[in-house]
C-alpha positions as YAML, in Angstrom:
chain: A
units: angstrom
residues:
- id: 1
  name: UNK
  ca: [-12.93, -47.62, -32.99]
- id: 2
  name: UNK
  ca: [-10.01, -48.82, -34.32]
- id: 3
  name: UNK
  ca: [-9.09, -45.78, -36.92]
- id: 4
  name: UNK
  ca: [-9.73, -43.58, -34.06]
- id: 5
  name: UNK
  ca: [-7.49, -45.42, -31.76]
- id: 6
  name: UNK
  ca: [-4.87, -45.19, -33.67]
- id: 7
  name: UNK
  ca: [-5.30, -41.46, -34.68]
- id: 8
  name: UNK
  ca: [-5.23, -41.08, -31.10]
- id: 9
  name: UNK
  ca: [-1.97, -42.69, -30.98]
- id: 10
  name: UNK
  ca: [-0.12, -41.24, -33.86]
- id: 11
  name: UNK
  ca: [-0.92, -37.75, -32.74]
- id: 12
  name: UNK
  ca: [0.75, -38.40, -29.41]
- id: 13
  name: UNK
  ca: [3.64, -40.67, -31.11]
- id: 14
  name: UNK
  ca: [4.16, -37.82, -33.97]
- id: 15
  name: UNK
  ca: [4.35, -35.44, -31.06]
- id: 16
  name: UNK
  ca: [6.34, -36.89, -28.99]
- id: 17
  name: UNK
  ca: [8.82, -38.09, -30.95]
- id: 18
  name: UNK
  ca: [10.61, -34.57, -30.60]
- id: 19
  name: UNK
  ca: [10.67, -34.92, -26.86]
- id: 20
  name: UNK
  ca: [11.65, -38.37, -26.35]
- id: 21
  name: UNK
  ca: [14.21, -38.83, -29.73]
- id: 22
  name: UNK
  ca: [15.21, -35.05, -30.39]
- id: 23
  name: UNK
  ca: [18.63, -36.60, -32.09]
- id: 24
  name: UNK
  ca: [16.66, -39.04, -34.04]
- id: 25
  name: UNK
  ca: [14.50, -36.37, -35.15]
- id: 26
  name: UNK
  ca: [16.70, -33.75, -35.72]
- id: 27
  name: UNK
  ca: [18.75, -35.82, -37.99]
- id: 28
  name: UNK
  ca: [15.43, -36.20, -39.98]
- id: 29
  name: UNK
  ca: [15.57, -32.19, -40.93]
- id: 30
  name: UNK
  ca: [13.00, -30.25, -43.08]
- id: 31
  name: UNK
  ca: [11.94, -33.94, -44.27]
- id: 32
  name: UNK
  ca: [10.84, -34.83, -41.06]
- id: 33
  name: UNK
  ca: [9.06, -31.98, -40.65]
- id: 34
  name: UNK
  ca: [7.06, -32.88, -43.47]
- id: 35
  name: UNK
  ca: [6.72, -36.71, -41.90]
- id: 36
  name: UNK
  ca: [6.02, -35.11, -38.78]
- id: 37
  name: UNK
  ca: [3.38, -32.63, -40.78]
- id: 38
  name: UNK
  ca: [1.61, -35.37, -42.54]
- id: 39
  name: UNK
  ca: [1.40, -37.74, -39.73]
- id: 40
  name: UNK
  ca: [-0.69, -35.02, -37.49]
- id: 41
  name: UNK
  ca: [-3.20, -34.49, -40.42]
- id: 42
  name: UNK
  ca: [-3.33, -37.78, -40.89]
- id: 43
  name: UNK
  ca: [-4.11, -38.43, -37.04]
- id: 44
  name: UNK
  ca: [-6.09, -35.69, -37.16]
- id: 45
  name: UNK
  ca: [-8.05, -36.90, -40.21]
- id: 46
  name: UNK
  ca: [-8.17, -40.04, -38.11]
- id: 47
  name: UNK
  ca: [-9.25, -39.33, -35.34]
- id: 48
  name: UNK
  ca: [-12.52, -36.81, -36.95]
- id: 49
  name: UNK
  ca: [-13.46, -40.26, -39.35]
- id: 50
  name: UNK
  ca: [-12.37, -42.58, -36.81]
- id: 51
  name: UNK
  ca: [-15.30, -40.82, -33.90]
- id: 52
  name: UNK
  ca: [-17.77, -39.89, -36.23]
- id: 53
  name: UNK
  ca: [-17.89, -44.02, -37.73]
- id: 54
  name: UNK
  ca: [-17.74, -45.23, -33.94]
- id: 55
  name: UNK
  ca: [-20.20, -47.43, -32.53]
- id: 56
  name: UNK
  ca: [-22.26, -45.75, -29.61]
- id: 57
  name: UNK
  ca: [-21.78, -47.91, -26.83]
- id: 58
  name: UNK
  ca: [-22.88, -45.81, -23.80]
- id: 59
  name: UNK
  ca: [-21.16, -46.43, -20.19]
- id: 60
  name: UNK
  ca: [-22.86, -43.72, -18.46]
- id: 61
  name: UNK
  ca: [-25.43, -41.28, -18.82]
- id: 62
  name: UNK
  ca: [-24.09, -37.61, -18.30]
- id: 63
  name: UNK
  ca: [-26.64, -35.43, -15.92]
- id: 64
  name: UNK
  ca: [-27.91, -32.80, -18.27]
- id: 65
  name: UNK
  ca: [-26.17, -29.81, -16.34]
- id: 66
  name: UNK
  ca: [-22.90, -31.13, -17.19]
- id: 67
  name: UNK
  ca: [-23.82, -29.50, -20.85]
- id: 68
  name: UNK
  ca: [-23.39, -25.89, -19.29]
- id: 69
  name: UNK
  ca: [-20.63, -26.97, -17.84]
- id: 70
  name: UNK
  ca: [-19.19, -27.72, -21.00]
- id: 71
  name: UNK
  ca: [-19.72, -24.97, -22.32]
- id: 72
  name: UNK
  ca: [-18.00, -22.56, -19.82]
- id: 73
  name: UNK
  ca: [-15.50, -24.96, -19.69]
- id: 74
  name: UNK
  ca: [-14.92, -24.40, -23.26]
- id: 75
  name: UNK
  ca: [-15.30, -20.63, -23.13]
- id: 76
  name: UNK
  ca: [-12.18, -20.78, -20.70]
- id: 77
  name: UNK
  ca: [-10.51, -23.50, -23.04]
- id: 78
  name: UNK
  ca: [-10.38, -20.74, -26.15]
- id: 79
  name: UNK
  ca: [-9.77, -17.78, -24.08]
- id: 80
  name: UNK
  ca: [-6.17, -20.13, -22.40]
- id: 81
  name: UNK
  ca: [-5.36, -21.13, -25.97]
- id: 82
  name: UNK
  ca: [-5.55, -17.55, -27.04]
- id: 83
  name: UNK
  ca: [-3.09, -16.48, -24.22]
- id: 84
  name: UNK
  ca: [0.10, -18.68, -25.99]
- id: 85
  name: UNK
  ca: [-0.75, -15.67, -28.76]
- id: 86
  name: UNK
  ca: [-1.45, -12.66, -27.29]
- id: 87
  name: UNK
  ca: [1.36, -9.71, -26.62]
- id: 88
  name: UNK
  ca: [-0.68, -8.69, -23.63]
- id: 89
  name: UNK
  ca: [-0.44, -8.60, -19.79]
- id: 90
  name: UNK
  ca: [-1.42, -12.25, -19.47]
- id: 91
  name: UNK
  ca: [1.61, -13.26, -22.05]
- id: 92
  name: UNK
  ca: [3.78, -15.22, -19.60]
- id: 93
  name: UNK
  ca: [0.98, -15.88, -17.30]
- id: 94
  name: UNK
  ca: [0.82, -19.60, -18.36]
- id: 95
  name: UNK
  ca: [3.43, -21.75, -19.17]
- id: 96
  name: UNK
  ca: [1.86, -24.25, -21.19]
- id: 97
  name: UNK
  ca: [-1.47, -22.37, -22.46]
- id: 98
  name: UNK
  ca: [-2.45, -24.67, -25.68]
- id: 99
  name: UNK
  ca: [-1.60, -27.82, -23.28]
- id: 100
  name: UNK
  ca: [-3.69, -26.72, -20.98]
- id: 101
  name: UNK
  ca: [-6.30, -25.58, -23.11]
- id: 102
  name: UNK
  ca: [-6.32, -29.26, -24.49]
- id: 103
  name: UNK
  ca: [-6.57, -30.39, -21.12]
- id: 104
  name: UNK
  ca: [-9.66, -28.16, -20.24]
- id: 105
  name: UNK
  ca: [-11.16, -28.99, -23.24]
- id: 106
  name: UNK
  ca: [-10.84, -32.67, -22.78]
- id: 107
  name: UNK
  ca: [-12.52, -32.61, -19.45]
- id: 108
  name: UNK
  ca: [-15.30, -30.55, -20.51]
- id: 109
  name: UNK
  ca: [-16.12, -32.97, -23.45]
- id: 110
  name: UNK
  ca: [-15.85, -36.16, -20.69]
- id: 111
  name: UNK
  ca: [-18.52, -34.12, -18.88]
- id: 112
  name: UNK
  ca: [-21.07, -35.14, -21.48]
- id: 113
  name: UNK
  ca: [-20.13, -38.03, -22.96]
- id: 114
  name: UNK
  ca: [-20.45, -40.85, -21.56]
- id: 115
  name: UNK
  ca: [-19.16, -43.22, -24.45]
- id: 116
  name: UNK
  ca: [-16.46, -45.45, -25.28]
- id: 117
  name: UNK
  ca: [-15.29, -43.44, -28.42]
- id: 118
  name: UNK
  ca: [-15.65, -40.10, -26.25]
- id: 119
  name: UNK
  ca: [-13.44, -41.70, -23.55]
- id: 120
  name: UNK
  ca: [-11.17, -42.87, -26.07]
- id: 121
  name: UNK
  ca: [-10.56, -39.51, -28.03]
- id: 122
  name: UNK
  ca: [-11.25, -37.37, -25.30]
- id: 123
  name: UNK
  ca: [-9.30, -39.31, -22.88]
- id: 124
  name: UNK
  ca: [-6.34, -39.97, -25.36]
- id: 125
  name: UNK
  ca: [-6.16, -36.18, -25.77]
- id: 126
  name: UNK
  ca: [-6.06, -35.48, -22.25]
- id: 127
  name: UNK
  ca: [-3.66, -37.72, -21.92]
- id: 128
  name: UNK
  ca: [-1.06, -36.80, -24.40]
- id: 129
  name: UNK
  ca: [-1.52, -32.93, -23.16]
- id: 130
  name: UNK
  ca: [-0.27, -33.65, -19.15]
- id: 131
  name: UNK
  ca: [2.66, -36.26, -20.80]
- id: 132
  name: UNK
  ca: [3.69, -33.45, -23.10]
- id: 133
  name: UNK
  ca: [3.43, -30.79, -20.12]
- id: 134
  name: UNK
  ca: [5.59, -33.56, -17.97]
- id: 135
  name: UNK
  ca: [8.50, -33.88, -20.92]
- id: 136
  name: UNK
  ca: [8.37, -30.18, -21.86]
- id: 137
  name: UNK
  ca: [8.82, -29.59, -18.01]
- id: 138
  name: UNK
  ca: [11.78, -31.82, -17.57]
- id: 139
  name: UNK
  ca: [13.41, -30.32, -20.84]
- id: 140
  name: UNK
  ca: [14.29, -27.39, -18.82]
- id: 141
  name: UNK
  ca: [13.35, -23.95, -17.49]
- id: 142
  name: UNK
  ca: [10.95, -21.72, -18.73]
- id: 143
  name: UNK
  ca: [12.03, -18.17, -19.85]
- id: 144
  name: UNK
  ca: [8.88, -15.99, -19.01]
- id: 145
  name: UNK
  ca: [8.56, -13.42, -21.41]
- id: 146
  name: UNK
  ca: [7.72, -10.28, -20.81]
- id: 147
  name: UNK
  ca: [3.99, -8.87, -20.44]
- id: 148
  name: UNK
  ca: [2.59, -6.79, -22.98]
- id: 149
  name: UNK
  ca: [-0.06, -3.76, -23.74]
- id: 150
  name: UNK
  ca: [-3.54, -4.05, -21.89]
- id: 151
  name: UNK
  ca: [-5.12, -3.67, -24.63]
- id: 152
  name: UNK
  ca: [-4.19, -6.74, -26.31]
- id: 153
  name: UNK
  ca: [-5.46, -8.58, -23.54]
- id: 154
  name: UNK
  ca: [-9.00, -7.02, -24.71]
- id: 155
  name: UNK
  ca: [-8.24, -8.14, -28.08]
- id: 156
  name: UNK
  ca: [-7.97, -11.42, -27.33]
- id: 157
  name: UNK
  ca: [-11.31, -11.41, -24.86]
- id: 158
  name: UNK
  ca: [-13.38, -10.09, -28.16]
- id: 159
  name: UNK
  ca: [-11.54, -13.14, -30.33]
- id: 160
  name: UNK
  ca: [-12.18, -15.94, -27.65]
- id: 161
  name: UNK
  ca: [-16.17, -14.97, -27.96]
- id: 162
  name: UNK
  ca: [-16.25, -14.51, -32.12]
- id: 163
  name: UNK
  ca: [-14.42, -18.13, -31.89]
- id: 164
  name: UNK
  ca: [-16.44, -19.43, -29.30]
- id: 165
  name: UNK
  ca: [-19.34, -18.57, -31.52]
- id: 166
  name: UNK
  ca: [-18.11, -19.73, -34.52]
- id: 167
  name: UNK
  ca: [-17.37, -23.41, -32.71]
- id: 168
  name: UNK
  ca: [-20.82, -23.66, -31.37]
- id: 169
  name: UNK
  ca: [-22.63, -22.72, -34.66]
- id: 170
  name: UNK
  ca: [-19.79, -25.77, -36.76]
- id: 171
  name: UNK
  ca: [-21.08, -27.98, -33.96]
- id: 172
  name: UNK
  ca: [-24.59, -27.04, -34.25]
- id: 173
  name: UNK
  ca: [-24.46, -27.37, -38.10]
- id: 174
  name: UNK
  ca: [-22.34, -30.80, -37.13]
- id: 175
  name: UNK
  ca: [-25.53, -31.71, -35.72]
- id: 176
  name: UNK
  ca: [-24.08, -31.57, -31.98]
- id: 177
  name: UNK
  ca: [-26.20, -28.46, -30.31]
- id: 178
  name: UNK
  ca: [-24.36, -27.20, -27.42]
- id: 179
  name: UNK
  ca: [-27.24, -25.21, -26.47]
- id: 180
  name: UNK
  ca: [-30.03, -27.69, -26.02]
- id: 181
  name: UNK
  ca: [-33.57, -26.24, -25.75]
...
């Protein structure tokens, strides 16, 4: 639990650092980009070895609805991160669509576990997606951009379900089935 503690933490600490030191960092330049690039794989390499080596130790027992839940939970998650990409009529809908995406998909994966690592990762997640919101928020206004063609909005419907369906099969082939029988 310990490797994915602190993948947990240097994904929030390499992310924030922008918000909460933005002189420190940009004196850093291109080479802390790459510092700032390596540290999120490494978190992120972290975090994947760091939950898959945890200990089960079970706190709760999620009911066994909570799995469908999840899953439309995480149908929504995809489609909001889509929206920070798409030209469409939502574009400008959201301001913080990945955040909040994170968020969604945080909560969704708390519905069903009920474990320390899960509260851990999960938890740390959701946690470092409403600080960000809160310091992107106090950085200063939002410019809304402009909505788009319908049509992408379409687009982007069709790629949150080919996604969706890719996740569920790399979590099925994971071992994970987020379709029980």
């Amino acid at each position: 639990m310990i490797l994915l503690t602190l993948g947990v933490i240097l994904w929030a600490a390499a992310h924030f650092l922008k918000r909460v030191a933005p002189d420190a960092r940009a004196q850093m330049g291109n080479t802390g980009k790459a510092l700032i690039a390596v540290a999120l794989v490494a978190s992120l390499l972290m975090m994947i070895f760091g939950y898959r080596a945890a200990e089960f130790i079970p706190l709760w027992t999620p009911p066994s609805w909570t799995v469908h839940l999840n899953n439309v939970l995480m149908l929504i998650a995809v489609f909001v991160y889509g929206m920070s990409a798409t030209t469409g009529r939502l574009r400008g809908k959201m301001r913080h669509p990945q955040l909040t995406a994170v968020k969604i998909w945080a909560v969704a994966h708390l519905l069903v576990n009920g474990d320390v690592a899960s509260i851990i990762l999960f938890g740390g997640m959701l946690a470092w997606a409403v600080g960000s919101v809160i310091l992107i928020n106090r950085a200063g206004p939002w410019v809304r951009p402009a909505p788009g063609a319908a049509k992408k909005d379409i687009l982007l419907v069709v790629i949150t379900l080919v996604l969706f369906g890719v996740m569920t099969a790399i979590h099925a082939w994971l071992g994970v089935s987020p379709f029980p029988g």
